[in-house]
N, C-alpha and C positions, 0 to 999 in steps of 0.2 A: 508622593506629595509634589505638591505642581512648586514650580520654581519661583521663588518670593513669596509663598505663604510659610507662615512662620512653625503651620502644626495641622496636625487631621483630625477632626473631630465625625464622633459616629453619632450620628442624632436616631434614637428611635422611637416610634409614638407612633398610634394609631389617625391623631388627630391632626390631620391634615393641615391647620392652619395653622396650629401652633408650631408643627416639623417650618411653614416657610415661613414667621415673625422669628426662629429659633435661626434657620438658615440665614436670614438678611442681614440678619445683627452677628453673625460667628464671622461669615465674609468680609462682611466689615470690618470688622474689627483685626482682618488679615488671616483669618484661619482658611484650610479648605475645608468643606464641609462633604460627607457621604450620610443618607438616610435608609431608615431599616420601616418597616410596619408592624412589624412583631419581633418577638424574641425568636422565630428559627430563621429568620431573616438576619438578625442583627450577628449570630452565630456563624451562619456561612459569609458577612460580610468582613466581619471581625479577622476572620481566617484568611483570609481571601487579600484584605486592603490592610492588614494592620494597622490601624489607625492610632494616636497618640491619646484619645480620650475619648468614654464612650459617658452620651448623656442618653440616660433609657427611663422610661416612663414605667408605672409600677402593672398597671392594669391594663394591657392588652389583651386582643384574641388570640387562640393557637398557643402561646406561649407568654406567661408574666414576666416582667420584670425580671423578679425574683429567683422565680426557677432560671433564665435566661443568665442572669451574675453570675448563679452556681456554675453551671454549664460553664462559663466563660473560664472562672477560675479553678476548675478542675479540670483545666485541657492546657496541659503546660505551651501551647503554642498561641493561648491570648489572654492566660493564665495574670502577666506582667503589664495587661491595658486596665490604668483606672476605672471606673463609673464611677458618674455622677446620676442618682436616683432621683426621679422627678415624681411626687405624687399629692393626690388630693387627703390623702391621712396625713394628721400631722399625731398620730398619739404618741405618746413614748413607747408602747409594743412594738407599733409601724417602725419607728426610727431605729430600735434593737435589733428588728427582723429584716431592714435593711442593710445595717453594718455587717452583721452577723453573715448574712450572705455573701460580701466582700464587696459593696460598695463602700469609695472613700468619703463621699458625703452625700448628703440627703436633703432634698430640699423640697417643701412641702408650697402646692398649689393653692389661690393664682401667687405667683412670685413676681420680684421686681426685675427687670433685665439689665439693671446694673448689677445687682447681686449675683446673678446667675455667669455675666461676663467674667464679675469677678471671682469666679469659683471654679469656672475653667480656666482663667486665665492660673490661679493658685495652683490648681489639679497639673497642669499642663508643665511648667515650672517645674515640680517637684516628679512629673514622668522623665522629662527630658532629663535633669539631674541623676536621677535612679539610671535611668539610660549611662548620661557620661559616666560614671561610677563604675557600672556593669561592666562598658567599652575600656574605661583603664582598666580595672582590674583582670580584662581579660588579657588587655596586652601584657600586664607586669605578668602575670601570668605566664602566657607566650612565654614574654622575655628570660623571664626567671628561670624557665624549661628548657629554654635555648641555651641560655649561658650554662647552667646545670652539666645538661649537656655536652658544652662543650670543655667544661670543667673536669667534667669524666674523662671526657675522649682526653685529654690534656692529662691527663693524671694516668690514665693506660697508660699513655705513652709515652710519658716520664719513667716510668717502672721497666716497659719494654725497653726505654734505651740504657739503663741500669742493667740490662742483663744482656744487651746486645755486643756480641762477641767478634762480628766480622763485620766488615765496611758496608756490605752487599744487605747485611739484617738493617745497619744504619737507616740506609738509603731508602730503603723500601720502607721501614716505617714513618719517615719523613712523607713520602707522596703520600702513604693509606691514611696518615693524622691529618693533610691538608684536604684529601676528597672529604673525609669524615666529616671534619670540624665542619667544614664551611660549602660542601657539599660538589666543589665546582667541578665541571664534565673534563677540564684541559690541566695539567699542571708538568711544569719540566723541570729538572735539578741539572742545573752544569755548574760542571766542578773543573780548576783546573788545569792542564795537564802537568805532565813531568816539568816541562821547561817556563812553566808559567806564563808563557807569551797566548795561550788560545785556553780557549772557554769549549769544553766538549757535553755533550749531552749524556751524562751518565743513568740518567732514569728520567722516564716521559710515562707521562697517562693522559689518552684520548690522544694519541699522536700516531701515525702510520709506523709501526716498531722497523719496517725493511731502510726505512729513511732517519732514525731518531740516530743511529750510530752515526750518518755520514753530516749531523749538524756538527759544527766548528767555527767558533766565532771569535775575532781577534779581543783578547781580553782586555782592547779598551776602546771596539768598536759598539758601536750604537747601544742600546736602550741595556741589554746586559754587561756589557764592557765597561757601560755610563755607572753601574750600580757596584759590579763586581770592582771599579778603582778608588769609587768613593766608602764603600763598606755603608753604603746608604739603603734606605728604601723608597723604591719610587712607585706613586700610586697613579694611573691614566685612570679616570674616572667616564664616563660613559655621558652624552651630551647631552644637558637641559637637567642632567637627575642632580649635578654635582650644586648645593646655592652659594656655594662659596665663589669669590670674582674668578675669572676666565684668568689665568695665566699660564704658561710655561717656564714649568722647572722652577717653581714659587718653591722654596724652601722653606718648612714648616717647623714649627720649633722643637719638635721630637728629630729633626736632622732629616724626614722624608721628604720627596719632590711631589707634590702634588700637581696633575695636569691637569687641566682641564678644557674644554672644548673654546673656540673662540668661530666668529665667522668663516664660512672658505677662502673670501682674499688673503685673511688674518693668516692661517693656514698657507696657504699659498707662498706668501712673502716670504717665508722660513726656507723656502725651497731653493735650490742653485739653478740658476739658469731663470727660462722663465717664471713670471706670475701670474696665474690665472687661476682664481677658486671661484668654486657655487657653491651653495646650499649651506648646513650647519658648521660647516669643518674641517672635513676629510676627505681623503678619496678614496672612493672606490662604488663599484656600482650594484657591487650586493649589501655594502650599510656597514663593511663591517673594518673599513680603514685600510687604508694601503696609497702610495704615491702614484700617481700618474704621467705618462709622458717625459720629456729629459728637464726632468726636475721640477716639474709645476706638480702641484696640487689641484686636485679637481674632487667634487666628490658630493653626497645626498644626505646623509643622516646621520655618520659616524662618527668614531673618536680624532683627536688631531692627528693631523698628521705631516710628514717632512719629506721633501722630494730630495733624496740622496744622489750623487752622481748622475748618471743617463739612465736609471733605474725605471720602469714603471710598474704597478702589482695591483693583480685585483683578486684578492687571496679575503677567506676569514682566517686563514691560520697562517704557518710560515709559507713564505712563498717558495715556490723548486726557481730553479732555474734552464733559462732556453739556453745557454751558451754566450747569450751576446749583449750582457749586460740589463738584460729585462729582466722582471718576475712577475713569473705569469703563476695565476691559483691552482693549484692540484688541491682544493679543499684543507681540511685539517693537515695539519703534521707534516709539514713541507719543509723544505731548505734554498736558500737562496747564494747565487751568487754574482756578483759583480763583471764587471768585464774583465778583471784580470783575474780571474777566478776565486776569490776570497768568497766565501761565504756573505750575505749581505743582509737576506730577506729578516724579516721577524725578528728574533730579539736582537739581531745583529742589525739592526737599520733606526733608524729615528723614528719611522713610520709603526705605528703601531698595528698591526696586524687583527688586533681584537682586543676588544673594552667588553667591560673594566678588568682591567691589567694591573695587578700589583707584582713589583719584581723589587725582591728583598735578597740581600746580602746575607752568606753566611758566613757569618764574622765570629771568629773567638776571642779569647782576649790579643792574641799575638798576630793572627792575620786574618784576612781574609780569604776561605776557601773555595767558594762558589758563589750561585746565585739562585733562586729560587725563585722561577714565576709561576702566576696563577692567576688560571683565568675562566671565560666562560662560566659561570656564575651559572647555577640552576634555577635557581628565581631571576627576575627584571630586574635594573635598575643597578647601581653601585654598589660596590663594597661598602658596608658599614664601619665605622669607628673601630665597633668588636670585633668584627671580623677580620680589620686591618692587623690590630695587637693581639689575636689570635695567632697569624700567619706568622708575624714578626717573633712570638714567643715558637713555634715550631722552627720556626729560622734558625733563633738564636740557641736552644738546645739541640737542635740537631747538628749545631756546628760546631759546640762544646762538646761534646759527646763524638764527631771526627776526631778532633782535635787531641781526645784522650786516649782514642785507641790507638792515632799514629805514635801519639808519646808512651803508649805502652808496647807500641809495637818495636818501635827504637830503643825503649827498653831490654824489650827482650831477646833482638837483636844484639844489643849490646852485652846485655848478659849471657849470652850463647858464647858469641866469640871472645867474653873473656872467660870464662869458664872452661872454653876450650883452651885459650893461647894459656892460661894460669898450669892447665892441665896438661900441656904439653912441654911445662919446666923441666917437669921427671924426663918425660922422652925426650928431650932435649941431651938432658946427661944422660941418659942410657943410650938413646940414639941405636934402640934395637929396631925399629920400622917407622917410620915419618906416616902410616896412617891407621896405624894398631887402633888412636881415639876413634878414627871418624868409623873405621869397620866394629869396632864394640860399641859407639853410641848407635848406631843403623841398625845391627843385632839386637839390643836393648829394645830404642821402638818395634821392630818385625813381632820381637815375642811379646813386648807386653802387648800390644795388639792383638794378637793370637788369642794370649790369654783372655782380654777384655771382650773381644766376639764373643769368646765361649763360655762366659760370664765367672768365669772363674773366680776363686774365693769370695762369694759372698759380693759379687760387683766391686770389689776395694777398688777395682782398676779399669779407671775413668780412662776419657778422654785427656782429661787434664793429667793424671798419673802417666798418661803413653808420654806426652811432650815434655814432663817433667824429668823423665830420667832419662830422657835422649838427651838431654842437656845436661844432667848430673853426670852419666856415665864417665865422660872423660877423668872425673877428680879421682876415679876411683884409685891411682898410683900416685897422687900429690903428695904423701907421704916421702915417698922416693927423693925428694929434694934434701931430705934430713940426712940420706944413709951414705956415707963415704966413697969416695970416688973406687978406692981400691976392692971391695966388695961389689958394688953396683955396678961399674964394669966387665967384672972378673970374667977371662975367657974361657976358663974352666969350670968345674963344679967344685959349690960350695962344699966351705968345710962347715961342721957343725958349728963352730961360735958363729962361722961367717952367714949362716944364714939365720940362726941365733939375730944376729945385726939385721940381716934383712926384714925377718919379718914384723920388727918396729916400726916398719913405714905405716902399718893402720896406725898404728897408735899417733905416731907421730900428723897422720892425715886428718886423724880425730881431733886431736889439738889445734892444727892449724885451723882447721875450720867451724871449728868449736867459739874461738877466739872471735873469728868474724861475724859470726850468730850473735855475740855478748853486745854490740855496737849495733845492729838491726833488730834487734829481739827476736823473738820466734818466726822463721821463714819456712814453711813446708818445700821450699824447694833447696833450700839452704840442708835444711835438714835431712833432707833426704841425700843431700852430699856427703853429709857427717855420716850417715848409717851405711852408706856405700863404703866408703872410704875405709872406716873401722869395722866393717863385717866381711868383705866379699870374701876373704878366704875361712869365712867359720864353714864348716860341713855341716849338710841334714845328721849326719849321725851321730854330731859332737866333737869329732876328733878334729876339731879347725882349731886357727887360732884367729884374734889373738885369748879370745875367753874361753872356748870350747862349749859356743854356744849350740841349741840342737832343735830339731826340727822349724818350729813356728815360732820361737824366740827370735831365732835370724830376721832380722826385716825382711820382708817382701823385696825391696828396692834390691837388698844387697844379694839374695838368695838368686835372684836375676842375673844380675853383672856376674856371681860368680859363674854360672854355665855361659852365659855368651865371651868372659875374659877366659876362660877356659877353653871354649871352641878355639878365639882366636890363636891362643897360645899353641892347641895340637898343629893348626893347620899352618900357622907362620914360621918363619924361620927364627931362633934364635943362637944366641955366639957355642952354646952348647950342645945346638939339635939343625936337623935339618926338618922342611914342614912335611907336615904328614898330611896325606890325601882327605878329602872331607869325608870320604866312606867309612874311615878308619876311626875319628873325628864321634862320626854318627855313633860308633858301634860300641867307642869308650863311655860315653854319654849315655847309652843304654843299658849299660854292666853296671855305673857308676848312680843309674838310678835309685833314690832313698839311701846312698851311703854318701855319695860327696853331693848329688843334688837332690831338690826338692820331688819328689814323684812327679806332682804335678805340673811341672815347666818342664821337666826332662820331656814329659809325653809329648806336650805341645812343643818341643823343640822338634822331634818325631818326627810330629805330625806337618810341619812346615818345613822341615830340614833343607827340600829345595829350596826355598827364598835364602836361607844363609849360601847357601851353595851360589847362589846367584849375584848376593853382594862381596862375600867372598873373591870374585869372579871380578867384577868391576871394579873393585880397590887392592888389587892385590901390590906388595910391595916388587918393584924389582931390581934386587938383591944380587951382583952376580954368584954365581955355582962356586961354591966352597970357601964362602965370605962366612963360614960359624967355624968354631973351633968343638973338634969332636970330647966327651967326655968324659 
C-alpha cells in the first residue's frame, strides 16, 4: 500500500467504465485502488497484492463472481480478504447465493456511490480491526509462549539448583539459565576472590576460554566493580532503541542504573583529559563502544561511552592489552590493562565495550558475591523489561544458592573438626597414638569406597554414606571418656572386671550421643555415630559385645569401623603390644573372615589391602622403640 492511502481495495468487473467511475471515487476518497477483469484475474491478484477489500461483480467471463469468492475463501492465503458483491439480481436466491459464498455484503445494480463508499468504508473498518485483533493476539500469543518459556526454563533451574551439590554445578547452571532464558551469544560470572579486593572471571560464554582466567578486575573498578559495591543492577541500553530520557547512571526505582545513549560531545565531556565526540555516542569504529585516544571519546553508532586514564579501545568485546596503557580489540573475549598494569578494559573500564549490557549483582541476603553480565543479545534492539527481571531473578537465586552451599560447607567443616576434636577426648586420656582418628577415618572412606564401586549391598553405600563415616569414624571410642583413669591407662593386661569396665565405653558412647540426637531429632549422620559407637566391637558371628549382635543385625557403619579399628590396632603400637607388619595385619583379617568380620568387607579389604598399606605409610605414629609395656 503506497504511503498516505489509508487501505487497498481490489475492484473487479468486466465493464470497463464502471471499474474507472469505481476507481475515481475509491482514490478519492483516499484508498489505493488495483483492478481485476474476471474472477482468475482477481485470484492471482488477490495472492499477489493482498489487498484490504475486494469489490467483484457477479457476472463475468472465464470466471463468476461467485465461483471466484469460493476460490478466494478456500485458499487460506486470501481466505481473511472481505468482498463486497456487486450485481444486477437483486432477488432474495441471488442475495443467499451471495453470502453463502462468503461475501460480506451484496449490493445490487445501478447503485448509489455514496452507498457503495459507505460500505467499503464499513467493510474496510471492520478488516482492518479483524487485522489488529489477529496482530494482538498473535503477539499475547508470542508473548505468552515466551514468558511460558521462560517460566519453564526458570522452574528447571530452580529444581537444578535444589540439587546442586558443588560450586562448579552452581556456576554452570547460572550461565546455561541466562543463554536459555534470554538467548544472549556473551555472558561472564565474576566472583570474588579470597581477599575480596579483585573481581575474577570464574565462568564466561562466547569469550576466548585461553584469556577468561587471566580477566581481574579491581572490585570497585569500572562498570563491574561499579555494580559488585553497590549490590545493584546496571542496564547500558543500545542507542535510539532505549524512549526513556538520555541519562547516566539515572537510578531507577527497583535500585538499577539505567544508561542510555546521549550525543558524542555528551559522551566526550565524561572523559579525562580531552573532549571531542561525533556521531550518536560512543567510541569506536566498528559501532560497538569502547574509548578513544588519552581520554576523548570519539565514535559512530554505539553505546556511551567514558574515556578512562590514557586508555584508547576499539574492541566489540573486552579489550587485550599492548602494554602501554592502550586497548587495542582482539575481537570477543579480551582483557585489558592500564598502564600500571591493572586490568582495565571491559567490565573493568566506564566504557562499555558492547550494548545492550545488563550487569547485575549477586547479592544474597548477607553479601554480595559477584557479578553477572550479559550481553550481545540474539535479536536487535534492547533488553526488555522481562528479560531484565528474568536476569535479575537468575542473579539473585544463583547467589542464594552460593550462599547455601558455603554455609553448608562451613557447616561441614565445622562439623568434621568437631567431631574429630569431641573424638579425640578419649585419645586424649589414652594418649595411645595422636593419629589412630585420622588413619581409621581415611581407612573407613578407602573401604567404603571400595565397597560402593563394587556396588555392594544392594547400593546402601552412596557417595553421601563414603563422606559420612569418614566423619563419624573418629566417635567410634567417645565412650572412653566415661572409663577410669586407672583401667584406660593400664600398662599391662587387663584383669577381667577391668575389662569388664572397659568394655562399657559403647554403651557409654551410645548414651552420650544418643542424648545429642534428642536436642536435633533424627540426624543420619548423627546416627550413624550412635551405631558406630555402640557396635564396632559386636562380631559377624555373635560373640561381640556389647549385645552379641550377629551378622546383618550389626549396622553397616559399625561392621566397617570394626575391620579398619582392628587393622589399625594390629599394625599400631599399644602400651601392651608392639605393631605388627601389615602382611600379618592382612593375613588375621582373612582367618577372621565371617567370624569377627563381615565376609564381604573383609574381601574388599583384600582386595585393596595396598591402599591401607599406603595410608598406614603416610600417618604412621612415631613412638620411640620400647615406649609399650610387654604383657
Amino acid at each position: 500500500m503506497n504511503e498516505g492511502r489509508i487501505g487497498t481495495i481490489l475492484i473487479v468487473d468486466d465493464e470497463e467504465e464502471l471499474k474507472f467511475v469505481l476507481c475515481a471515487h475509491l482514490r478519492h476518497a483516499g484508498y489505493e485502488v488495483l483492478t481485476a477483469g474476471n474472477g482468475v484475474e482477481c485470484l492471482q491478484v488477490a495472492r499477489d497484492k493482498q489487498p484490504d477489500v475486494i469489490v467483484m461483480d457477479v457476472n463475468m467471463p472465464q470466471m463468476d463472481g461467485l465461483t471466484a469468492t469460493r476460490r478466494l475463501k478456500s485458499d487460506s492465503a486470501t481466505a481473511h480478504i472481505p468482498v463486497i458483491m456487486l450485481t444486477a439480481r437483486s432477488g432474495t436466491e441471488d442475495l443467499v447465493r451471495g453470502l453463502e459464498a462468503g461475501a460480506q455484503e451484496y449490493l445490487a445494480k445501478p447503485f448509489d456511490m455514496c452507498e457503495i463508499l459507505a460500505r467499503v468504508r464499513t467493510v474496510h473498518r471492520l478488516a482492518m480491526s479483524r487485522k489488529q485483533i489477529e496482530e494482538l493476539n498473535r503477539r499475547l500469543e508470542s508473548e505468552v509462549k515466551e514468558k511460558t518459556f521462560r517460566l519453564q526454563v526458570l522452574y528447571d533451574y530452580m529444581r537444578a539448583l535444589s540439587e546442586a551439590q558443588t560450586r562448579d554445578e552452581i556456576l554452570d547452571l547460572i550461565v546455561h539459565c541466562v543463554r536459555d532464558a534470554t538467548g544472549a551469544n556473551r555472558i561472564s560470572l565474576m566472583l570474588a576472590d579470597d581477599t575480596g579486593e579483585f573481581l575474577v572471571c570464574a565462568r564466561a560464554m562466547g569469550m576466548d576460554r585461553s584469556l577468561v582466567k587471566k580477566i581481574r578486575v579491581g572490585s570497585g573498578d569500572g562498570v563491574a566493580g561499579r555494580v559488585f559495591q553497590s549490590g545493584k543492577t546496571m542496564v547500558a541500553q543500545t542507542i535510539g532503541a532505549d524512549p526513556r530520557p538520555a541519562a547516566h547512571d539515572r537510578k531507577a526505582a527497583d535500585g538499577r542504573w539505567s544508561v542510555n545513549a546521549g550525543d558524542g560531545g555528551e559522551a566526550a565531556k565524561k572523559a579525562r583529559g580531552g573532549t571531542h565526540g561525533t556521531g550518536n555516542g560512543s567510541a569506536n569504529s566498528d559501532g560497538n563502544g569502547s574509548a578513544n585516544g588519552n581520554g576523548n571519546a570519539a565514535g559512530h553508532d554505539s553505546a556511551p561511552c567514558r574515556g578512562v586514564g590514557g586508555g584508547s579501545g576499539r574492541s566489540a568485546g573486552d579489550a587485550t592489552s599492548s602494554g602501554n596503557g592502550h586497548e587495542h580489540g582482539r575481537g570477543r573475549g579480551g582483557r585489558a590493562e592500564g598502564g600500571n598494569g591493572q586490568p582495565a578494559g571491559g567490565y573493568a573500564s566506564d566504557a562499555f565495550m558492547s550494548t545492550p549490557l545488563i550487569s547485575a549483582s549477586l547479592r544474597s541476603q548477607d553479601e554480595v558475591l559477584g557479578v553477572l553480565n550479559v550481553t550481545e543479545k540474539a535479536e536487535p534492539g534492547p533488553f526488555a523489561e522481562s528479560e531484565i527481571e528474568c536476569i535479575r531473578s537468575i542473579a539473585d537465586a544463583g547467589a542464594i544458592a552460593l550462599h547455601n552451599l558455603q554455609r553448608r560447607v562451613r557447616l561441614q567443616d565445622s562439623v568434621h573438626v568437631l567431631l574429630k576434636t569431641v573424638g579425640q577426648l578419649s585419645e586424649y586420656r589414652d594418649d595411645e597414638t595422636s593419629l589412630h582418628l585420622e588413619r581409621v577415618s581415611r581407612y573407613a572412606r578407602a573401604l567404603a569406597r571400595r565397597l560402593a564401586d563394587a556396588g555392594a549391598f544392594g547400593g546402601a553405600i552412596d557417595d553421601e554414606f563414603v563422606e559420612m563415616i569418614a566423619l563419624a569414624a573418629p566417635m567410634h571410642d567417645i565412650g572412653k571418656i566415661g572409663i577410669p583413669d586407672n583401667v584406660l591407662t593400664k600398662p599391662g593386661a587387663l584383669t577381667d572386671e577391668e575389662f569388664a569396665i572397659m568394655k562399657t565405653h559403647t554403651q557409654i558412647g551410645q548414651r552420650v550421643l544418643s542424648m545429642a540426637m534428642k536436642g536435633t531429632g533424627h540426624a543420619p549422620l548423627l546416627q550413624m555415630c550412635v551405631d558406630i559407637a555402640y557396635s564396632h566391637h559386636e562380631r559377624f558371628d555373635g560373640r561381640g559385645y556389647p549385645r552379641g549382635l550377629e551378622g546383618e543385625e550389626i549396622p553397616l557403619a559399625a561392621r566397617i569401623i570394626a575391620l579398619v579399628d582392628a587393622y589399625d590396632a594390629i599394625t599400631s603400637v599399644r602400651r601392651y603390644k608392639p605393631a605388627q607388619p601389615h602382611e600379618r595385619a592382612v593375613e588375621i583379617i582373612r582367618k577372621d573372615a565371617g567370624k569377627h568380620f563381615d565376609p564381604i568387607i573383609a574381601q574388599a579389604f583384600i582386595e585393596g589391602e595396598r591402599t591401607f598399606d599406603d595410608i598406614r605409610r603416610r600417618h604412621t605414629d612415631h613412638r620411640p622403640k620400647g615406649e609399650y609395656a610387654a604383657v
